[in-house]
C-alpha positions as CSV (number, residue, x, y, z in Angstrom):
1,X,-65.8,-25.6,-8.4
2,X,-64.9,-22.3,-6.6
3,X,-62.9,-24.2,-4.1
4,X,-60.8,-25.5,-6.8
5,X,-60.3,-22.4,-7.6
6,X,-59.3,-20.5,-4.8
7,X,-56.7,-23.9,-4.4
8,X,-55.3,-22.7,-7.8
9,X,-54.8,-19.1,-6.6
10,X,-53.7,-19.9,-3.3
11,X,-51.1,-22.4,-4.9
12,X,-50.2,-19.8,-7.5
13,X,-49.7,-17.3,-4.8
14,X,-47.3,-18.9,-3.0
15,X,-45.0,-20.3,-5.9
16,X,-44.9,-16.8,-6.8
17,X,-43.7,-15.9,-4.1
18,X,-41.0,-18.3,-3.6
19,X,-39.4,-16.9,-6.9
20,X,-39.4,-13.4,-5.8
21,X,-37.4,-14.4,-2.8
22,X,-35.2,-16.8,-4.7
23,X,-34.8,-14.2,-7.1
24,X,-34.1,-11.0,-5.2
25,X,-32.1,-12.9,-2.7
26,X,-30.1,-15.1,-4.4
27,X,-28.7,-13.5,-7.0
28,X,-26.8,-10.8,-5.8
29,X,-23.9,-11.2,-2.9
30,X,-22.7,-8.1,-0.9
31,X,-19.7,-6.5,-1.5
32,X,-16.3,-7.5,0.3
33,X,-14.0,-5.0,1.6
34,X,-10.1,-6.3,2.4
35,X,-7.5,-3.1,4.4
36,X,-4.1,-4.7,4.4
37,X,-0.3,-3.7,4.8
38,X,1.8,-4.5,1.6
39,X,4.8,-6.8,1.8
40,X,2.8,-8.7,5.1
41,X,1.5,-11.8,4.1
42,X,-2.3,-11.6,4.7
43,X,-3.1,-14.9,5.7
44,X,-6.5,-16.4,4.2
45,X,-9.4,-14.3,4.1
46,X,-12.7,-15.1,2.9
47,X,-14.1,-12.5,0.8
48,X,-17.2,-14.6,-0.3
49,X,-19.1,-17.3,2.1
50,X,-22.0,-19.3,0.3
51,X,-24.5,-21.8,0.0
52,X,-24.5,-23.3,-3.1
53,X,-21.3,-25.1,-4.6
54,X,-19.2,-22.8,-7.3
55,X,-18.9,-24.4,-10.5
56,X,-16.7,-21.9,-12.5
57,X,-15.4,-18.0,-11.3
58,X,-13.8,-15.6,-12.8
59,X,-13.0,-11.5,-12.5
60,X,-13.0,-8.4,-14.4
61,X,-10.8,-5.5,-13.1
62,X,-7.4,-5.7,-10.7
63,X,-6.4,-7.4,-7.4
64,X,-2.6,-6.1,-5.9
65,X,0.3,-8.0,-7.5
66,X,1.2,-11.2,-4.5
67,X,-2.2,-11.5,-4.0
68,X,-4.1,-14.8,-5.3
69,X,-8.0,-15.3,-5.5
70,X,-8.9,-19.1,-5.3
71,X,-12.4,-21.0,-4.5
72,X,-13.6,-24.3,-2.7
73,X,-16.7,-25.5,-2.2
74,X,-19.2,-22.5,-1.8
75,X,-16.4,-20.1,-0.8
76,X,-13.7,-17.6,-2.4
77,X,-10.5,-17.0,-0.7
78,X,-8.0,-13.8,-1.1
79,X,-4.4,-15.2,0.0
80,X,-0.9,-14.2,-0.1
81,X,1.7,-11.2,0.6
82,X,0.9,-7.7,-1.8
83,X,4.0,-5.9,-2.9
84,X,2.5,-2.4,-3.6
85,X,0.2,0.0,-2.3
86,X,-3.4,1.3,-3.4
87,X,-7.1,0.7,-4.1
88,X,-7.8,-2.3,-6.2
89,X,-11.4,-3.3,-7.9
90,X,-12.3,-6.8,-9.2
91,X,-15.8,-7.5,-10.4
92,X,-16.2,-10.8,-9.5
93,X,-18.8,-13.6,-11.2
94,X,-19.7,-16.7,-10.6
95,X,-21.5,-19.8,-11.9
96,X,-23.2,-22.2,-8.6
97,X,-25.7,-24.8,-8.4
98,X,-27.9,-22.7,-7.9
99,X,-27.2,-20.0,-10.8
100,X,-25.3,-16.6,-10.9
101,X,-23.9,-14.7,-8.7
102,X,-22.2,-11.5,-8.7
103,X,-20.1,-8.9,-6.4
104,X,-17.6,-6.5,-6.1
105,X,-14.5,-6.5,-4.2
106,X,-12.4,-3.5,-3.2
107,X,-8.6,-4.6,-1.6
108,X,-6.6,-1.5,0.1
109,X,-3.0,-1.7,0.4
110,X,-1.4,0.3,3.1
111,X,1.9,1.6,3.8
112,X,3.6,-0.6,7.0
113,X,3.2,1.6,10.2
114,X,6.5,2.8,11.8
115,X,7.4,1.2,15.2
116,X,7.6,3.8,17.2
117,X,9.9,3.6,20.1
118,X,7.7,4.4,23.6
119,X,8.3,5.2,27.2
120,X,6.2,6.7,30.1
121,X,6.1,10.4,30.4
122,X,8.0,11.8,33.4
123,X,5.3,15.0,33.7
124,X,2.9,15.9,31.2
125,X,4.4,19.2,30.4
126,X,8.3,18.2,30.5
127,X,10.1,17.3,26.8
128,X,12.1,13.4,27.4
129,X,15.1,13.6,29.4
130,X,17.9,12.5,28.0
131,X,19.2,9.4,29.7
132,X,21.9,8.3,27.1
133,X,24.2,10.3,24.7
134,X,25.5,8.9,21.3
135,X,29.6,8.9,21.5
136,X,31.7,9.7,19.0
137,X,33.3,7.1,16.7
138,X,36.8,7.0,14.5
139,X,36.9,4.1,12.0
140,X,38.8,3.1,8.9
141,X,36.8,4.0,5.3
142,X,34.3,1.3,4.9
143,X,34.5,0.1,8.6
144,X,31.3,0.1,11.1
145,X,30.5,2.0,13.8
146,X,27.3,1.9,16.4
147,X,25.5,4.8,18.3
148,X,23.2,4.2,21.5
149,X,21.0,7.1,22.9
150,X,18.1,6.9,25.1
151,X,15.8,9.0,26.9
152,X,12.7,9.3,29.4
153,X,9.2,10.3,28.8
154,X,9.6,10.1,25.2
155,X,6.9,8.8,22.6
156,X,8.7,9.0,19.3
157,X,12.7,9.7,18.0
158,X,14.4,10.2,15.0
159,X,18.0,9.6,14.2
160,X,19.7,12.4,12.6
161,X,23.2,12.8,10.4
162,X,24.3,16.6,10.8
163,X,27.1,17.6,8.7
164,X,30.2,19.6,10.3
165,X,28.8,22.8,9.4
166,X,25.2,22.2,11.0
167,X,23.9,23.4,7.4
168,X,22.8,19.8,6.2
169,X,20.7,17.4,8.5
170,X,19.5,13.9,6.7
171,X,17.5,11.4,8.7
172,X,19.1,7.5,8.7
173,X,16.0,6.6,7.0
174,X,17.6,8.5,3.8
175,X,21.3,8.6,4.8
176,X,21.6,5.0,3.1
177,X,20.2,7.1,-0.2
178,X,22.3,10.7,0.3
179,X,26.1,8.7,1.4
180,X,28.2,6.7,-1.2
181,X,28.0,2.8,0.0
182,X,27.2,3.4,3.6
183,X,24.8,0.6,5.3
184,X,22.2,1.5,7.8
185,X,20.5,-0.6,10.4
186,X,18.5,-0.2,13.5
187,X,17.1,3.6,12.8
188,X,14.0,2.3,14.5
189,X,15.7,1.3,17.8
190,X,18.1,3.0,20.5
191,X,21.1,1.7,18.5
192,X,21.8,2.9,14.9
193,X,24.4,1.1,13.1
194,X,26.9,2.5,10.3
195,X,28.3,-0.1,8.0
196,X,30.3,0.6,4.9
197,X,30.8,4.8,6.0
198,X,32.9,6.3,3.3
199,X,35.2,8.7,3.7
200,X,32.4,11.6,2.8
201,X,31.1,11.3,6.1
202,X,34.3,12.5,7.9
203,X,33.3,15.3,10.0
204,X,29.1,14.7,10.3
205,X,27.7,14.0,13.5
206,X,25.2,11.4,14.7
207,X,22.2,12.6,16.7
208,X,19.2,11.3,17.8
209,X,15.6,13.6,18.2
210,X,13.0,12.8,21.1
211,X,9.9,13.8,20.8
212,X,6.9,14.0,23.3
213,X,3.6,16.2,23.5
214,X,5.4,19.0,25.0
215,X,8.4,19.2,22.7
216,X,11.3,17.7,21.0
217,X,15.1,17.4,23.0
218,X,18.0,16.6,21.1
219,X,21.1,14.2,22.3
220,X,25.0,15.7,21.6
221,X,26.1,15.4,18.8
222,X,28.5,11.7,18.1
223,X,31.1,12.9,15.4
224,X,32.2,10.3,13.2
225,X,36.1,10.2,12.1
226,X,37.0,8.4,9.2
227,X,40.5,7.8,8.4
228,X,42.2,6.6,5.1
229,X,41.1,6.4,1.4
230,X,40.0,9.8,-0.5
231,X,37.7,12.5,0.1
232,X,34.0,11.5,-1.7
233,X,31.1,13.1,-2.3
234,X,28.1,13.0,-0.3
235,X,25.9,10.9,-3.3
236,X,24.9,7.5,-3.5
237,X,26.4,4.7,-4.9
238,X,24.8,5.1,-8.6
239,X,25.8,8.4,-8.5
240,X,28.7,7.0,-11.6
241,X,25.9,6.9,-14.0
242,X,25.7,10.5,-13.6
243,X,29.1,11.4,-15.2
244,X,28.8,13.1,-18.3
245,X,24.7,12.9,-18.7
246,X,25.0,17.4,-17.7
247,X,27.3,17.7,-21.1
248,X,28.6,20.9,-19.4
249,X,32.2,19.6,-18.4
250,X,31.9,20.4,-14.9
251,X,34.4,18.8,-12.3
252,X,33.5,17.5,-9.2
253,X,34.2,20.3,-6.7
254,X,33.0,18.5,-3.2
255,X,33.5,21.9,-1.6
256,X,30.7,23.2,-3.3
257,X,27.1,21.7,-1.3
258,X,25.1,19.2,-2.7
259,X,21.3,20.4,-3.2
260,X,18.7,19.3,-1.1
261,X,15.7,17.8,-2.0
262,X,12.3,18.9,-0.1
263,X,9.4,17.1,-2.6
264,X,10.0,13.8,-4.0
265,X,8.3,12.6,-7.1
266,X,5.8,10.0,-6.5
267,X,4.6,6.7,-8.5
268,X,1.6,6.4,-10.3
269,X,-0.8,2.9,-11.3
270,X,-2.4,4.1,-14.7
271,X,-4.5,3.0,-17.0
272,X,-4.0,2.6,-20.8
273,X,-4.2,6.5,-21.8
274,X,-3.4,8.2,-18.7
275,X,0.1,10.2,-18.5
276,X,1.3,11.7,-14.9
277,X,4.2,13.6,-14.8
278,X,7.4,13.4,-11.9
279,X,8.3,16.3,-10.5
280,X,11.0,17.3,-8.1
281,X,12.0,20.8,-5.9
282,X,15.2,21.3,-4.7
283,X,17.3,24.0,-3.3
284,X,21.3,24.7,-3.1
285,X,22.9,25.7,0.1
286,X,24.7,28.2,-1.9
287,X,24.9,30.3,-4.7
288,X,25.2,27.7,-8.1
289,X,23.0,26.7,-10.7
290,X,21.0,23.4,-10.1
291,X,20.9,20.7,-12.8
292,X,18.7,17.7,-12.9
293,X,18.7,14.6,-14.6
294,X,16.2,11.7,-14.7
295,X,17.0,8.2,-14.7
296,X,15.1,4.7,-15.1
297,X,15.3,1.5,-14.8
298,X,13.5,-1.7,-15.1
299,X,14.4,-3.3,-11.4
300,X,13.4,-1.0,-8.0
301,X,17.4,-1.1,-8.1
302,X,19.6,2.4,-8.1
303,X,22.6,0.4,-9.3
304,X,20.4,-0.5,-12.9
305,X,19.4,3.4,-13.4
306,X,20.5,4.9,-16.7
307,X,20.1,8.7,-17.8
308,X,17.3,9.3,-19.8
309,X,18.3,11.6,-22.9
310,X,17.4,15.2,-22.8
311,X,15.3,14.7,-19.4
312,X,16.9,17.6,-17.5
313,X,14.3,19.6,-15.8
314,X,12.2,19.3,-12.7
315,X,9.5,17.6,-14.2
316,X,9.7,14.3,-16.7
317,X,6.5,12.8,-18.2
318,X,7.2,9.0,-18.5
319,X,6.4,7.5,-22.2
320,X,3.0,5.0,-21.9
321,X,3.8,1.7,-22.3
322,X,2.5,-1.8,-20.7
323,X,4.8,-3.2,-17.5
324,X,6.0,-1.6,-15.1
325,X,9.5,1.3,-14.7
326,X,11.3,2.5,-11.8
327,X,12.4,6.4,-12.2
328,X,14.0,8.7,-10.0
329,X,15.8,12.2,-10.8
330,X,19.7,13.4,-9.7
331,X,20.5,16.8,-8.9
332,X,23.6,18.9,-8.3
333,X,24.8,22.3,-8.2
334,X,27.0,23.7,-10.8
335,X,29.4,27.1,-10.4
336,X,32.4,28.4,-12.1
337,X,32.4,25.2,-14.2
338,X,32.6,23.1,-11.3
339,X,29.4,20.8,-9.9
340,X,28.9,19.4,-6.7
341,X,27.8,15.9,-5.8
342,X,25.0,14.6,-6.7
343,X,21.6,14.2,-4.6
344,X,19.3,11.4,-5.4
345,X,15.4,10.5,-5.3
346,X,14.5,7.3,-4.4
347,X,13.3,5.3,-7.0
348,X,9.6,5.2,-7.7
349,X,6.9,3.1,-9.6
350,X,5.0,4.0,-12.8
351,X,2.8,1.0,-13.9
352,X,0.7,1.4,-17.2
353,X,-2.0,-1.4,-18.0
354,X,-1.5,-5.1,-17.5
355,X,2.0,-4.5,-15.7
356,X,1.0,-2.2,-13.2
357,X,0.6,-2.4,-9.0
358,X,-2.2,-4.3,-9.4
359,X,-3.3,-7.3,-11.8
360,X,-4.9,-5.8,-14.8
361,X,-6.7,-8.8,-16.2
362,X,-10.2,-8.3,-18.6
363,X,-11.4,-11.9,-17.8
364,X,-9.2,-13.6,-14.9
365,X,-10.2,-17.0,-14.1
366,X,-10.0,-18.4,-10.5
367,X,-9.4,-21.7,-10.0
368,X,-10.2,-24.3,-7.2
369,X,-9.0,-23.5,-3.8
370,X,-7.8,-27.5,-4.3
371,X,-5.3,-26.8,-7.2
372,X,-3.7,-23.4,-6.1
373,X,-4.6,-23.0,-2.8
374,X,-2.8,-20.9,0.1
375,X,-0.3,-22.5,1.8
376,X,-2.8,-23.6,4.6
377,X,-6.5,-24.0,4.1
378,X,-8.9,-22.6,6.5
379,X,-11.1,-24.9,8.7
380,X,-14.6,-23.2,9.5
381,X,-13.8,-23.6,13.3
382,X,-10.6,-22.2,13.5
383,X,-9.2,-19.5,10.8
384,X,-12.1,-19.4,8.7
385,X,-13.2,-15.9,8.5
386,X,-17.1,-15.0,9.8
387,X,-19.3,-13.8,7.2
388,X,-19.2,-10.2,8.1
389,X,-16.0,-9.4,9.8
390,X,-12.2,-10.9,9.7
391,X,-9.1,-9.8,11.1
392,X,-5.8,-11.7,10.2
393,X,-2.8,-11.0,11.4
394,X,-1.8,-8.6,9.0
395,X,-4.9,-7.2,7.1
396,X,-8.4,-6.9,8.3
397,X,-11.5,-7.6,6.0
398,X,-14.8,-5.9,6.5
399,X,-18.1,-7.0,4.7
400,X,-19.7,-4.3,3.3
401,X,-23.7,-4.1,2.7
402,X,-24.1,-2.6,-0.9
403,X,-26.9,-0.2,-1.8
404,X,-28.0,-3.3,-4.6
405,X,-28.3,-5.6,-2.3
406,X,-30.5,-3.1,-0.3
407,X,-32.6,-2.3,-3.1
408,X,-33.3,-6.6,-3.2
409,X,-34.1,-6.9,-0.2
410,X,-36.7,-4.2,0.0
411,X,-37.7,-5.4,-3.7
412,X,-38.6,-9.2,-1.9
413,X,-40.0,-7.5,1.4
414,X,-42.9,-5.7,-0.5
415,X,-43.2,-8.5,-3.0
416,X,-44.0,-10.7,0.0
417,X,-46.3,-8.1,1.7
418,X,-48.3,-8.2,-1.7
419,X,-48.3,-11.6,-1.7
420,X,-49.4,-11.9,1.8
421,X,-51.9,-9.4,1.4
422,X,-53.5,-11.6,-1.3
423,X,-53.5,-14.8,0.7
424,X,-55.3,-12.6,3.5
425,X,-58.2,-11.6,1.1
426,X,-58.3,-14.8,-0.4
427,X,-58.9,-16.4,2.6
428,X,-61.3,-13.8,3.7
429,X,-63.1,-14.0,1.1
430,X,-63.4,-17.6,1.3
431,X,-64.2,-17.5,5.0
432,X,-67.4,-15.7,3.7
433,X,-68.9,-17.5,1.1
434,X,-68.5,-20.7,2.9
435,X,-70.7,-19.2,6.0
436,X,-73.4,-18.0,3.0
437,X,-73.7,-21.2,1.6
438,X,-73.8,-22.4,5.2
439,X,-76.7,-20.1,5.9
440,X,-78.4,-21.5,2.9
């Protein structure tokens, strides 16, 4: 009889602890981490590797618009190309043979890194020589001109536009943005090109800045002629959905300096509720009032802009509403009744609820890998991530250990000490009485 029942505990001892470890281990999945570079197509990237066969999955939170969460088998996927930048949260749940399963995934967006043009230093403590000066072009209005420069020992440059009176310096990164028209290509290599140049440009000079650890040199300055057509302003192209929005009158006076602008409002991804407010600061070359006016549109598209009634301060608070609007801000200086051209922002995103950066979405369901998969499925020899670290191409994924999954694991650790401790007396115990009845 008493070795029946130390049989029952014993058995009873061990299915229990099979369902502590089933239970702490299996029901809970660490977190997935996913760094990426928005508008580079991150491959396939497994955010979730299992052992049991997904029956149904679905999310609760946001993933970055482009991207795409599918499933086969025992295994989730994140594929495709994001299109905006951030932190994005999904909650994501699943049904398996072998019951649920829960984790969180966090996906950063990144801006894409400037290439940055590089050479060997000549000497440690000597700025870059310069090898190669920009010359000076004369073209027609809307013609196309090129500018080379080079230089020795230097780890970054910058291409500069300097207007005739050295009082206005814009980048070619922005020149596209401050010039009526004009095209920009190449700001990133040691030839710039100029396509479309209006006649507002008649005058500036093309430079180029490089840079090293012991200072910046400058190339001579390339002036640009332009002959034919009519003085214009220094504005970009949209700048005709300007006219009229000031309500003061004013004539263009392209003698009188555009503003500059040295802080440009940024986007905002917000929740249902949330406000944020654009702000801009400017400053005129000259004595003049400035004016502002804000714009939006429903495309990241300066040609679609249109004024927005009575915004004409520094600062504009968008009105909430679900989707997604593009807003930037125009500024000029006005004196005597005349204004000058107009200097624009670039155009930024404010996304409210289900419409913003990322995919808002209560209850997102994921379906099979099979039915809309990536364009190439992964094979577990080849591009099938690892369990705890992937790095594709373009993004890099990281699998995080969360402080739950910790907690389980200590949780099924002691639960098994206890369990083993029992089994130890048990059998000790047992060991015992079977050398007293031996003795007897």
């Amino acid at each position: 009889m008493k070795n029946k029942k130390m049989k029952a505990l014993l058995s009873a001892a061990v299915v229990l602890c099979m369902m502590i470890s089933l239970f702490s281990l299996g029901a809970y999945a660490a977190n997935a981490n996913v760094s990426c570079t928005v508008n580079q197509d991150v491959g396939s990237v497994a955010v979730y590797k299992g052992t049991s066969n997904i029956q149904s999955c679905n999310y609760n939170g946001s993933i970055p618009n482009g991207l795409q969460l599918s499933y086969i088998g025992a295994d989730i996927y994140l594929a495709g190309t994001p299109t905006s930048t951030g932190t994005f949260t999904a909650d994501i749940n699943m049904q398996t043979d072998a019951g649920a399963v829960s984790f969180t995934l966090t996906v950063t967006v990144s801006e894409a890194s400037t290439p940055v043009q590089t050479a060997p230093p000549i000497q440690t403590n000597q700025k870059p020589v310069i090898t190669k000066n920009p010359t000076g072009e004369t073209v027609e209005v809307g013609g196309t001109a090129q500018f080379v420069a080079r230089a020795d020992g230097a780890t970054s440059f910058v291409w500069r536009i300097v207007s005739a009176d050295t009082t206005n310096t814009v980048t070619a990164n922005e020149a596209a943005w401050y010039f009526s028209g004009l095209q920009v290509s190449g700001q990133d290599t040691e030839r710039l090109t100029l396509s479309n140049i209006p006649k507002s440009m008649d005058g500036w000079a093309v430079e180029c800045k490089f840079t090293n650890a012991a200072g910046s040199s400058f190339t001579t300055g390339a002036i640009i002629t332009v002959t034919g057509g009519s003085t214009g302003g220094n504005n970009n192209s949209s700048s005709n959905n300007n006219s009229g929005t000031s309500g003061s009158g004013n004539t263009t006076n392209t003698d009188l300096k555009a503003p500059t602008i040295s802080t440009q409002p940024k986007g905002a991804q917000l929740s249902s509720g949330e406000t944020t407010t654009l702000s801009v600061t400017a400053s005129a070359p000259a004595t003049g009032t400035l004016t502002y006016q804000w714009y939006s549109s429903d495309t990241n598209n300066m040609s679609d802009i249109k004024a927005i009634d009575g915004a004409n301060s520094s600062t504009y608070t968008p009105a909430q509403s679900d989707g997604t609007k593009y807003y930037c801000v125009g500024v000029w200086t006005s004196k005597d009744g005349q204004k000058s051209t107009t200097t624009y922002s670039p155009l930024v995103e404010v996304s409210y609820g289900s419409g913003g950066s990322g995919t808002q979405n209560p209850d997102s369901s994921l379906a099979p890998l099979e039915s809309s998969a990536p364009s190439a499925s992964p094979s577990p020899s080849t591009s099938t991530p690892s369990p705890t670290t992937d790095q594709t191409d373009n993004g890099s994924y990281d699998r995080g250990n969360s402080s739950t999954l910790i907690f389980y694991i200590v949780v099924a650790g002691v639960a098994l000490l206890a369990v083993g401790g029992i089994l130890v007396y048990l059998i000790i115990v047992n060991y015992h009485k079977s050398r007293d009845d031996d003795d007897e």
